[in-house]
C-alpha positions as CSV (number, residue, x, y, z in Angstrom):
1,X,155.5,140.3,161.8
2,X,156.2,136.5,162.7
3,X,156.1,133.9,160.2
4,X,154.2,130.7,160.0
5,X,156.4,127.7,159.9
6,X,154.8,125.6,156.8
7,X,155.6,122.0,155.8
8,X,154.4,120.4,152.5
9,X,154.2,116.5,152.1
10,X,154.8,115.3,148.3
11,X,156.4,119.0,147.8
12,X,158.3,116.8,144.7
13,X,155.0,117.0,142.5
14,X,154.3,119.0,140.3
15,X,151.3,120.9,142.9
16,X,153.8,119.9,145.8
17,X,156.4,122.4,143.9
18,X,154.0,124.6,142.9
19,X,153.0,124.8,146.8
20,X,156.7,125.1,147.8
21,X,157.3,128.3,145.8
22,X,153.5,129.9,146.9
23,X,155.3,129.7,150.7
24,X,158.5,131.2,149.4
25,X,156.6,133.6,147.7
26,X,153.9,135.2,150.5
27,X,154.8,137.4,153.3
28,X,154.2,135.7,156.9
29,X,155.4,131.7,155.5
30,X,158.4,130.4,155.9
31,X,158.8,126.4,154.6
32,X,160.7,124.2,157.0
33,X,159.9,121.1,156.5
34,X,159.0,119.0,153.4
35,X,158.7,115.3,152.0
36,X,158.6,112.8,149.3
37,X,157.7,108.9,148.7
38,X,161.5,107.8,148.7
39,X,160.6,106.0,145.3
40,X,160.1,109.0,143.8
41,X,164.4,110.1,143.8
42,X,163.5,112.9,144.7
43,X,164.8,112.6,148.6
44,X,167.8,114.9,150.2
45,X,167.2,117.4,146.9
46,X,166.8,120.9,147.9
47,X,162.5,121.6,147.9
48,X,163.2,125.0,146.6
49,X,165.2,124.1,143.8
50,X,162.9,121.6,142.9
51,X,160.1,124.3,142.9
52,X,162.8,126.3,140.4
53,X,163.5,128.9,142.7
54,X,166.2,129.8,144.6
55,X,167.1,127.2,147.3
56,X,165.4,127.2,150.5
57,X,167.8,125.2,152.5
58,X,164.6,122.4,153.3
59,X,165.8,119.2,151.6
60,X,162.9,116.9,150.7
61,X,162.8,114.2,153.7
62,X,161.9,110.4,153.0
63,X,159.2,110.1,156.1
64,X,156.5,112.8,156.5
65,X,156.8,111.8,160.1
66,X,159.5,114.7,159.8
67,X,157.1,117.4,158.5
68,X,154.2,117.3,161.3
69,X,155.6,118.8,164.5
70,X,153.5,121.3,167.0
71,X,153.7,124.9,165.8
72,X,153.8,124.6,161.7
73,X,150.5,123.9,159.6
74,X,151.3,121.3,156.6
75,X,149.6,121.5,153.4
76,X,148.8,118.4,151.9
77,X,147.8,118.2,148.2
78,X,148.4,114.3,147.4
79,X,146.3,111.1,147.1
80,X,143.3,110.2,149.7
81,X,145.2,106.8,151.1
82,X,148.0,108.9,151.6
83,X,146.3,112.0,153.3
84,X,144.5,109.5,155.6
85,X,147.5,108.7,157.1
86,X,148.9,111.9,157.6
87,X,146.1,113.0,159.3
88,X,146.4,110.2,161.9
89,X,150.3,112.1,161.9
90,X,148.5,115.6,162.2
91,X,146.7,114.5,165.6
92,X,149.5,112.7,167.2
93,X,151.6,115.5,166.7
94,X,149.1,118.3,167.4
95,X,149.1,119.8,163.5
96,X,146.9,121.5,161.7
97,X,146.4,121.0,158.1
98,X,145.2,122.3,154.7
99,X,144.5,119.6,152.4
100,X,143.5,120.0,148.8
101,X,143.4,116.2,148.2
102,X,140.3,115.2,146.0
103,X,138.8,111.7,145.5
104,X,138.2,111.4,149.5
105,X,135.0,109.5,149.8
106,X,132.6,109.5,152.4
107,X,134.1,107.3,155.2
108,X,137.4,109.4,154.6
109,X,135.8,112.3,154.9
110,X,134.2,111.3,158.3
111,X,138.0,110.6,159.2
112,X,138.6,114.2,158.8
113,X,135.5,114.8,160.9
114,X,137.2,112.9,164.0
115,X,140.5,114.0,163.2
116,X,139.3,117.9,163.4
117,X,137.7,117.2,167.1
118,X,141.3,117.2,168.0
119,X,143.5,119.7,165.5
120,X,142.1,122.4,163.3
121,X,141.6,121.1,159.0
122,X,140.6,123.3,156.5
123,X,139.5,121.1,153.6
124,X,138.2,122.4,150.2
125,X,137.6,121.0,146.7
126,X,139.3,123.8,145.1
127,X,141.5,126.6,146.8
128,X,140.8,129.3,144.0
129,X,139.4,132.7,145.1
130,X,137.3,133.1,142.4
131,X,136.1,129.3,142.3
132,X,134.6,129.6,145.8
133,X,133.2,132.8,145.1
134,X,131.6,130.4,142.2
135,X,130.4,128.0,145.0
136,X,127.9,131.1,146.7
137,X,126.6,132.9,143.4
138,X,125.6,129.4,141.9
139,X,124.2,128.8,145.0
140,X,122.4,132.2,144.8
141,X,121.0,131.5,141.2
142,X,119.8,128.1,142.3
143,X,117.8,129.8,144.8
144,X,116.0,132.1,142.6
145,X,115.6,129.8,139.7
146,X,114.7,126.6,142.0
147,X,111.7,124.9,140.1
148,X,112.2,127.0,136.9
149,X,115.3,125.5,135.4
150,X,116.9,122.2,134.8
151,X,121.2,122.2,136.4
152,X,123.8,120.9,135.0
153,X,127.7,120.5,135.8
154,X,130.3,120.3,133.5
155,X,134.2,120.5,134.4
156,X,137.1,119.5,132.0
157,X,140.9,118.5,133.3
158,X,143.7,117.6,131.6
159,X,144.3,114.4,130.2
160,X,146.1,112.9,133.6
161,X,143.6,113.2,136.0
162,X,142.7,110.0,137.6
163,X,139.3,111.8,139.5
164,X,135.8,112.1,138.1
165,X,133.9,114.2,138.3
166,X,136.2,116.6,140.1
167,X,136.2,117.5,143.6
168,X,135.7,120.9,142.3
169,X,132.7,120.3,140.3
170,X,131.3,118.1,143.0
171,X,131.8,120.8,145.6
172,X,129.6,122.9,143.3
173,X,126.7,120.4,143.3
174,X,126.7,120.6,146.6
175,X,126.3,124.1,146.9
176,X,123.8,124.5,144.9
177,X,122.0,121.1,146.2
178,X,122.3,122.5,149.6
179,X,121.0,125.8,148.6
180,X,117.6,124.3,147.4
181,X,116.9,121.4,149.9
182,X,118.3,118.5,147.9
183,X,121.0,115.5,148.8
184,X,123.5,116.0,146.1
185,X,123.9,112.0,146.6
186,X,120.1,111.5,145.8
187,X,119.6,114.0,142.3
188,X,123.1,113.8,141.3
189,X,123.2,111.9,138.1
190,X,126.7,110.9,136.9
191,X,126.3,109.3,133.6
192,X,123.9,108.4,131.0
193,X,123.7,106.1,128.5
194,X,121.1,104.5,126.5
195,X,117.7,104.9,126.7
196,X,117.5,106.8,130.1
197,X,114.0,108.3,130.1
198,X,113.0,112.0,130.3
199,X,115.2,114.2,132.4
200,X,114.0,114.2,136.5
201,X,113.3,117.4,137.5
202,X,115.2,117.5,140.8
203,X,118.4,116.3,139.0
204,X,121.7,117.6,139.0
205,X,124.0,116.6,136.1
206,X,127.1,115.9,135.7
207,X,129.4,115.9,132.9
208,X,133.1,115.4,132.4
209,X,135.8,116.3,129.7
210,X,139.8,114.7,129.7
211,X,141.9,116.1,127.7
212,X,145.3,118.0,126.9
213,X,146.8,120.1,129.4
214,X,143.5,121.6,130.5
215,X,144.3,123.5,134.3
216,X,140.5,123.3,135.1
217,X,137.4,124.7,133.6
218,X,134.0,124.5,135.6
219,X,130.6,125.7,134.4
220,X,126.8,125.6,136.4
221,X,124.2,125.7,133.5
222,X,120.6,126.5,135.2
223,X,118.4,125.9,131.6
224,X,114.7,127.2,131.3
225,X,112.3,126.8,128.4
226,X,113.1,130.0,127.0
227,X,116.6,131.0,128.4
228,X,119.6,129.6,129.6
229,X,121.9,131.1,132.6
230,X,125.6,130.2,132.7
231,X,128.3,131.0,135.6
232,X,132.0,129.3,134.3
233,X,135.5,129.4,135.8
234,X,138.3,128.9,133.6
235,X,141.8,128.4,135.8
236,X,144.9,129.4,133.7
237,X,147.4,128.1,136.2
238,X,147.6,126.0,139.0
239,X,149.4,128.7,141.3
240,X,146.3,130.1,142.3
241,X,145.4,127.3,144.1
242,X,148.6,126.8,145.5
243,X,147.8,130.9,146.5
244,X,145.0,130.0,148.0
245,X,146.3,126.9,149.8
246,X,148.9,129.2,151.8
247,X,146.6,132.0,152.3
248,X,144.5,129.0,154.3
249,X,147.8,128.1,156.2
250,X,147.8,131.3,157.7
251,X,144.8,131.7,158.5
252,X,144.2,128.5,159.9
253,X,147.4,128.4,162.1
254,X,145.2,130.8,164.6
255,X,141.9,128.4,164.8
256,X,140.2,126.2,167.3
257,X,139.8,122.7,166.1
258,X,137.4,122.3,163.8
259,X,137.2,121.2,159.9
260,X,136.9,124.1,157.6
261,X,136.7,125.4,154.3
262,X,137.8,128.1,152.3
263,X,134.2,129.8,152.7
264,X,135.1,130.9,156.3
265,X,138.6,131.8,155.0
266,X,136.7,134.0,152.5
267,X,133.9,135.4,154.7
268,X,131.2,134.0,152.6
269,X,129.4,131.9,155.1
């Protein structure tokens, strides 16, 4: 069986180490390339012993100009300025990617667009199994119960997060906007305060919760006069969507350009 050559750029985080050991860890990846801001210290250290496992023998570079190269996929899991330069690195060097980064907005997001006319992306709010199989039974409910019950979104991180709402719990507005004919940027409401008025119909609220060391909890509420339906997701460590970020390597080192998301890895599209 050959191996997928892997690279990871900010592998000296705490997801970027996380990542690191999912490669070491899943049959058919092999890391062989990874980087770090130089600010960080973290440069010319081992990326497996960072990761707490045994070394790998890939030290952490200074330049992610080292980690894109023809023939590996990199997995990118860092800040949105950051990820839209890499991309621009991705192209030149013919590489695909798999970025988790959240907090891209929409002009970043059409970067992607362009950039995956030229390399293949697969780019996903959340890399969890069970959080996209969230994604199409919320999108499910909100077909059935479309005019019967108000939705609303809550999702609660830890106390570090700079992002709100979540990519995650954006992603699942979206799903559920797009299974019902709505623009998630025209009924989603992100705050209230004050007097706001009775509740639209056609909304879609959001509501967010900092605290701890919270991993990520995600719950679609559809609420009727006379019943309430829930779906949640609770994640308990952040390896799964490290998991899931690798198993997208793989499978996206074998695709045509194009942007992606884990519902085609998945089969759920």
């Amino acid at each position: 069986m050959s191996e997928t050559a892997i690279g990871v750029v900010g592998a000296g985080g705490r997801m970027g180490r996380m990542l690191v050991k999912a490669v070491a860890n899943h049959q058919g990846a092999k890391l062989v390339a990874a980087s770090e801001r130089p600010v960080s210290g973290l440069t010319g250290q081992d990326a497996g012993g960072l990761a707490g496992i045994s070394a790998l023998g890939v030290l952490l570079s200074d330049s992610a100009n080292d980690v894109f190269a023809p023939e590996r996929v990199v997995i990118d899991f860092t800040a949105p300025q950051a990820t839209l330069e890499y991309i621009k690195l991705a192209v030149a060097a013919n590489t695909p990617m798999v970025i988790g980064t959240t907090g891209i907005d929409a002009q970043g997001v059409e970067q992607l667009q362009e950039a995956a006319e030229s390399i293949p992306i697969v780019f996903a709010p959340n890399y969890s199994v069970g959080v996209n199989l969230m994604f199409k039974i919320a999108a499910e409910m909100a077909k059935v119960l479309d005019g019967q019950a108000d939705i609303e979104i809550i999702e609660a991180h830890h106390r570090n997060k700079v992002d709100a709402p979540s990519g995650t719990a954006l992603g699942l507005g979206r799903a559920i906007a797009k299974a019902v004919g709505r623009n998630i940027d025209e009924v989603g409401v992100f705050s209230r305060e004050g007097h706001t008025g009775a509740r639209q119909e056609k909304e879609i609220g959001f509501s967010t919760i900092r605290g701890g060391d919270i991993v990520g909890d995600h719950t679609a509420m559809f609420i009727g006069d006379n019943e309430r339906l829930e779906i949640t997701h609770k994640a308990g460590n952040r390896m799964i969507f490290a998991d899931g970020a690798v198993r997208a390597a793989l499978w996206v080192a074998d695709q045509r350009p194009g942007l992606y998301d884990m519902g085609d890895i998945l089969g759920l599209k």
